[in-house]
Every structure is written in structure tokens, then in C-alpha cells.
N, CA and C atoms as a LAMMPS dump frame, in Angstrom:
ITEM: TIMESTEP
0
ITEM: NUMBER OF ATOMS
261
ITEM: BOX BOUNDS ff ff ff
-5.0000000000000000e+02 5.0000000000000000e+02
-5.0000000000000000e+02 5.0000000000000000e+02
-5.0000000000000000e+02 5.0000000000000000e+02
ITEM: ATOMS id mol type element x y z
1 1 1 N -269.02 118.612 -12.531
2 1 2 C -268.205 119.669 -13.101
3 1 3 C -268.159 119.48 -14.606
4 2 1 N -268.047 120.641 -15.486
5 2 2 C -268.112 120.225 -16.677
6 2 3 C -266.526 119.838 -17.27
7 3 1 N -266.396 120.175 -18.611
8 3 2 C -265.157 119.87 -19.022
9 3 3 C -264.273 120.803 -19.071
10 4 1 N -264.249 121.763 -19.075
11 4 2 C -263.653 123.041 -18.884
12 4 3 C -263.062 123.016 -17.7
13 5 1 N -263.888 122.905 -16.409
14 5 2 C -263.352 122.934 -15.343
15 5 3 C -262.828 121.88 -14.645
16 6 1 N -262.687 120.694 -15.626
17 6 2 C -262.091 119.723 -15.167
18 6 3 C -260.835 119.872 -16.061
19 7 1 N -260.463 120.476 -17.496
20 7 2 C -259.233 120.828 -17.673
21 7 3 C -258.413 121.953 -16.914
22 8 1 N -259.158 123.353 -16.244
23 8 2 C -258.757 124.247 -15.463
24 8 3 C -257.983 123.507 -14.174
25 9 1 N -258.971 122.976 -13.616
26 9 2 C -258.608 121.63 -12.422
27 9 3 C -257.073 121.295 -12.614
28 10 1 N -257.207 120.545 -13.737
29 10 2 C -256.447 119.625 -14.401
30 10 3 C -254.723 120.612 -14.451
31 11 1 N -255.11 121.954 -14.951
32 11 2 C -253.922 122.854 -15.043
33 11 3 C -253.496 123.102 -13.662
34 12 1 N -254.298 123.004 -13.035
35 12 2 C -253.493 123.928 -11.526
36 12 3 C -252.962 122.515 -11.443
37 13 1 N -253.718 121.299 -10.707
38 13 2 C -252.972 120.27 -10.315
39 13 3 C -251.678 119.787 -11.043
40 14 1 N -251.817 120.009 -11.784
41 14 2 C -250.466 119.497 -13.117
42 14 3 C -248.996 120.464 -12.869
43 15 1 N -249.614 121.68 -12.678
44 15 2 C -248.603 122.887 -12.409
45 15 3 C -248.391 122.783 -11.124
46 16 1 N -248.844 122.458 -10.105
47 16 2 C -248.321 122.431 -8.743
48 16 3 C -247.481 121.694 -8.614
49 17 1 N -247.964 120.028 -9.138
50 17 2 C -246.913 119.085 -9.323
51 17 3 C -245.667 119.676 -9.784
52 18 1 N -245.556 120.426 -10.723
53 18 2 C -244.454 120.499 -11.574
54 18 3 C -243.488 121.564 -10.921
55 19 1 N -244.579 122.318 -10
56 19 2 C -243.54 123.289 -9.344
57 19 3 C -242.951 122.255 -7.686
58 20 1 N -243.582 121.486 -7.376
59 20 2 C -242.81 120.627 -6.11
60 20 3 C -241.9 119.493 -6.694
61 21 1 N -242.164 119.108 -7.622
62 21 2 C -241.079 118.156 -8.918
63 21 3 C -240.239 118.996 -9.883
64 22 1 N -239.808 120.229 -9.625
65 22 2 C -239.147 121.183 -10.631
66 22 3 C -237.998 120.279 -11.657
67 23 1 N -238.149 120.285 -12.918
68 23 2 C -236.903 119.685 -13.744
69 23 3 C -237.416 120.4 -15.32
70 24 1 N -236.768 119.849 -15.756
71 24 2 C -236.655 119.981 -17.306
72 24 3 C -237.873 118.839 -18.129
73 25 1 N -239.227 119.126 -18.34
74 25 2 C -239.712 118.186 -18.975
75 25 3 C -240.306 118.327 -20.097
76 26 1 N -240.601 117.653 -20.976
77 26 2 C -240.598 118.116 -22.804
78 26 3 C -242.407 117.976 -22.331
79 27 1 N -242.639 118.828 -23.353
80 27 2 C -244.173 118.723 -23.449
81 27 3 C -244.849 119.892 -23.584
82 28 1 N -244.468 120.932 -22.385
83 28 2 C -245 121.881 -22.403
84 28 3 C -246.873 122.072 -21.549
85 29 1 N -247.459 122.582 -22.076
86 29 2 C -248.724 123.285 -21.131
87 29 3 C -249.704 122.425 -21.474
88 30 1 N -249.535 121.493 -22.847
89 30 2 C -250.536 120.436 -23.35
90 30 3 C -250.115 118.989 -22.435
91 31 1 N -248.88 118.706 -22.006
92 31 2 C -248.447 117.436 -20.895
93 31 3 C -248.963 117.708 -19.978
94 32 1 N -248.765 119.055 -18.963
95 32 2 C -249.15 119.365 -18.007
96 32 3 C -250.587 119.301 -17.634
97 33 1 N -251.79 119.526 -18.831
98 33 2 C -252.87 119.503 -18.198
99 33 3 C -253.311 117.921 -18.313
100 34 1 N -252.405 117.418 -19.181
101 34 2 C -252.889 115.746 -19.377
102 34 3 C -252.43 114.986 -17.711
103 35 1 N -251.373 115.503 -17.387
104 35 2 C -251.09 114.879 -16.131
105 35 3 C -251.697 115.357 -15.079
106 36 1 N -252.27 116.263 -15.184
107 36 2 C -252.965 116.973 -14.414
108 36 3 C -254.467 116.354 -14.054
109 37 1 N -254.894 116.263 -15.313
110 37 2 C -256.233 116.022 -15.578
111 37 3 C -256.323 113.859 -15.152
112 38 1 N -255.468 113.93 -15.735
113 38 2 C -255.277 111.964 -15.301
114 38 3 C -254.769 111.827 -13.4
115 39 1 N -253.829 112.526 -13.512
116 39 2 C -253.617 112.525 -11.759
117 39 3 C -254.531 112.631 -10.841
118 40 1 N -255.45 113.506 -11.451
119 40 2 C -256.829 113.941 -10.673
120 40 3 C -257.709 112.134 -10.313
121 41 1 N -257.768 112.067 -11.734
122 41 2 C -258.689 110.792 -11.832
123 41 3 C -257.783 109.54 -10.4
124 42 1 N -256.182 109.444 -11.32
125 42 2 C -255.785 108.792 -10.007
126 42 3 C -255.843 108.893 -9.047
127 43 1 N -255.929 110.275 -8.105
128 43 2 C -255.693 110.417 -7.003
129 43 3 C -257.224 110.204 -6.342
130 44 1 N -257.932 110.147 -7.614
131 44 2 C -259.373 110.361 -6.903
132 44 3 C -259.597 108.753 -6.544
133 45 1 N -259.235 107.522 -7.391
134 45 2 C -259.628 106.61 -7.421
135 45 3 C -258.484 105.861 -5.97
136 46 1 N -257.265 106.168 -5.661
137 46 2 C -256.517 106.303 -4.548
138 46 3 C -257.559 106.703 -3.288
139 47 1 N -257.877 107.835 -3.519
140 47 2 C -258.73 108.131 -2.284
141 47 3 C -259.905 107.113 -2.125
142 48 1 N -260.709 107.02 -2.863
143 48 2 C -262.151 105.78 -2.579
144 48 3 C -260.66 104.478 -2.329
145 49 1 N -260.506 103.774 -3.206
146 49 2 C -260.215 102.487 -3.84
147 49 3 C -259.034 102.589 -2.475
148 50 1 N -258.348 102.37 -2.509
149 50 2 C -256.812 102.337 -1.233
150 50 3 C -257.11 102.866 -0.049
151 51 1 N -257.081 104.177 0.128
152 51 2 C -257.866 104.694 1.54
153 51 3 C -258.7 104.454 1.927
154 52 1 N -260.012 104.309 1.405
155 52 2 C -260.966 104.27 1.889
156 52 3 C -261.435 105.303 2.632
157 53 1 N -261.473 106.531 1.206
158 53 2 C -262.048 107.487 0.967
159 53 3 C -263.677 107.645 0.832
160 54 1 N -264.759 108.412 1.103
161 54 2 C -265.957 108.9 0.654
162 54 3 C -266.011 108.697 -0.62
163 55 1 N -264.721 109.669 -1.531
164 55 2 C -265.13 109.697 -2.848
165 55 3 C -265.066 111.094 -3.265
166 56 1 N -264.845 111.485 -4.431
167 56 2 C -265.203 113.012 -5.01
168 56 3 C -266.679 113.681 -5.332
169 57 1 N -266.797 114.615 -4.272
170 57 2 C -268.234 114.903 -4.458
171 57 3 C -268.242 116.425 -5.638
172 58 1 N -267.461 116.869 -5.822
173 58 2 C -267.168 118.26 -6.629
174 58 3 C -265.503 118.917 -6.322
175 59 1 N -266.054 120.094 -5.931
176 59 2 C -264.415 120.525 -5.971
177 59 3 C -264.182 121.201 -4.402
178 60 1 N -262.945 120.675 -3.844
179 60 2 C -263.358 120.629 -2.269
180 60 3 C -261.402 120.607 -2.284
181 61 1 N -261.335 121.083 -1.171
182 61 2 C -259.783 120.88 -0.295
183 61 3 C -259.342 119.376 -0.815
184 62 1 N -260.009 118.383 -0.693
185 62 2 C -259.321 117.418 -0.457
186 62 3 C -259.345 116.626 -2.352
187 63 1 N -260.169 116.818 -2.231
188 63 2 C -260.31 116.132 -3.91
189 63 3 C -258.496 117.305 -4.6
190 64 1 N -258.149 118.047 -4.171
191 64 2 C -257.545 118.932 -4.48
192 64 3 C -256.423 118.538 -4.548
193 65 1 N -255.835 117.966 -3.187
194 65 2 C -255.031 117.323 -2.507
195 65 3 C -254.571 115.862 -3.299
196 66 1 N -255.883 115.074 -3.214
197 66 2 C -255.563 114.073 -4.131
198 66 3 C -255.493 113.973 -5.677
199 67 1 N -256.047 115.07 -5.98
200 67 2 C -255.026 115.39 -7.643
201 67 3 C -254.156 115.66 -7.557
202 68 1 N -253.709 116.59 -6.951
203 68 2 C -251.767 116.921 -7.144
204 68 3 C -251.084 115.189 -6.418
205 69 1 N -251.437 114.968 -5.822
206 69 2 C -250.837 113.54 -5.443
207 69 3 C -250.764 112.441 -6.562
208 70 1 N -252.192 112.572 -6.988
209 70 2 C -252.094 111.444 -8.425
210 70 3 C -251.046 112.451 -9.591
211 71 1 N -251.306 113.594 -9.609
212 71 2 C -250.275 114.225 -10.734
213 71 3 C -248.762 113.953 -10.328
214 72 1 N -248.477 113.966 -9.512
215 72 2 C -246.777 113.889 -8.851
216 72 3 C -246.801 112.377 -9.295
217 73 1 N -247.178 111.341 -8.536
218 73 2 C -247.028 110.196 -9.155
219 73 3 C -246.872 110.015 -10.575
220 74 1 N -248.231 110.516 -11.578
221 74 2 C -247.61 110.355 -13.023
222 74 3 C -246.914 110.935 -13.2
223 75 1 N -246.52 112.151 -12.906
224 75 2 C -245.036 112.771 -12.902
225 75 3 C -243.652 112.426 -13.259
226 76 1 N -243.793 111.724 -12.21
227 76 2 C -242.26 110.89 -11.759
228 76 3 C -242.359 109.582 -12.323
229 77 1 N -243.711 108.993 -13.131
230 77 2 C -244.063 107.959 -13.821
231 77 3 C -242.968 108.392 -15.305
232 78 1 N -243.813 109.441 -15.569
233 78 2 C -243.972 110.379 -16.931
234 78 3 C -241.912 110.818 -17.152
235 79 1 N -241.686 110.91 -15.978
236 79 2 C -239.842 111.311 -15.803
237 79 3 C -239.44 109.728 -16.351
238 80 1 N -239.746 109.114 -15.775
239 80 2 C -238.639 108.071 -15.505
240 80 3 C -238.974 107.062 -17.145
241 81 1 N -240.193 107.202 -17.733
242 81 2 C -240.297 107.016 -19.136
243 81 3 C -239.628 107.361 -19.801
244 82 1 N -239.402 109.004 -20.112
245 82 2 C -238.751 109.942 -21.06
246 82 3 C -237.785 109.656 -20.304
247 83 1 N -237.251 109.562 -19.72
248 83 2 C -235.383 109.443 -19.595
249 83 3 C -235.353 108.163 -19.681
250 84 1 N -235.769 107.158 -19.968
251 84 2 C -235.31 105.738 -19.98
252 84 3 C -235.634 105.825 -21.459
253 85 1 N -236.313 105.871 -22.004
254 85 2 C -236.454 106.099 -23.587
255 85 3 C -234.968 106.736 -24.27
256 86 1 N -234.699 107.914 -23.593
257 86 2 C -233.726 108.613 -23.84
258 86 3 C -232.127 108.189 -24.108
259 87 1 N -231.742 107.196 -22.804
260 87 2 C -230.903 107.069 -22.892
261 87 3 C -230.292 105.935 -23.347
């Protein structure tokens, strides 16, 4: 996939997260595709590396699945930073 469609990727997964994690988070549409785009990578390396997954062959149901999973994780990574910084 090129880079484009690994930031597009990157937006949906980031935004799904953010709509099943709904809160208040600073950043805006430039955080979202970073967590998006890194969650992907995590969730992908979760799937081979921990599960004992196949692996990401392109763009498929499940590679899908395990980006929004790696995005929710940095998510709630990404929360619990900014509010501990915060307070």
C-alpha cells in the first residue's frame, strides 16, 4: 500500500477508535491519524508477534480489526499521558 493509503487507513482506524473511546482529546485530525496510523502498525505486530497471526498481507477485514485495536490501546495510552501530565 502506498502512503496515502496508509494515512487514509490510518484516519478511519484512529476515528473509529475515537468514536468507541468518545472523550475530550487535544490534538485534533493530525493526533488522530498518528494514532491511527501507529495503532495499525501495533495491532499488526500483536497479530503476527502475540497471536500468532499470518501477518498483514494488504488491506483485508482483519488487518482492519487489528488497527482499531492497536489504535484504542494507544488511545487510552495517549489519555492517560495527557491527563497525568495535566494534573
Amino acid at each position: 500500500m502506498g502512503i496515502l493509503s496508509w494515512i487514509l487507513f490510518g484516519l478511519i482506524a484512529g476515528a473509529i477508535a475515537k468514536f468507541i473511546l468518545p472523550g475530550r482529546d487535544p490534538g485534533g485530525i493530525i493526533v488522530t491519524i498518528l494514532i491511527g496510523i501507529v495503532g495499525g502498525l501495533l495491532g499488526g505486530w500483536i497479530s503476527t508477534r502475540v497471536m500468532g497471526g499470518a501477518g498483514v498481507s494488504g488491506f483485508n477485514v482483519m488487518s482492519f480489526v487489528w488497527a482499531i485495536i492497536g489504535s484504542l490501546i494507544l488511545l487510552l495510552i495517549y489519555r492517560l499521558i495527557i491527563h497525568r501530565t495535566r494534573a
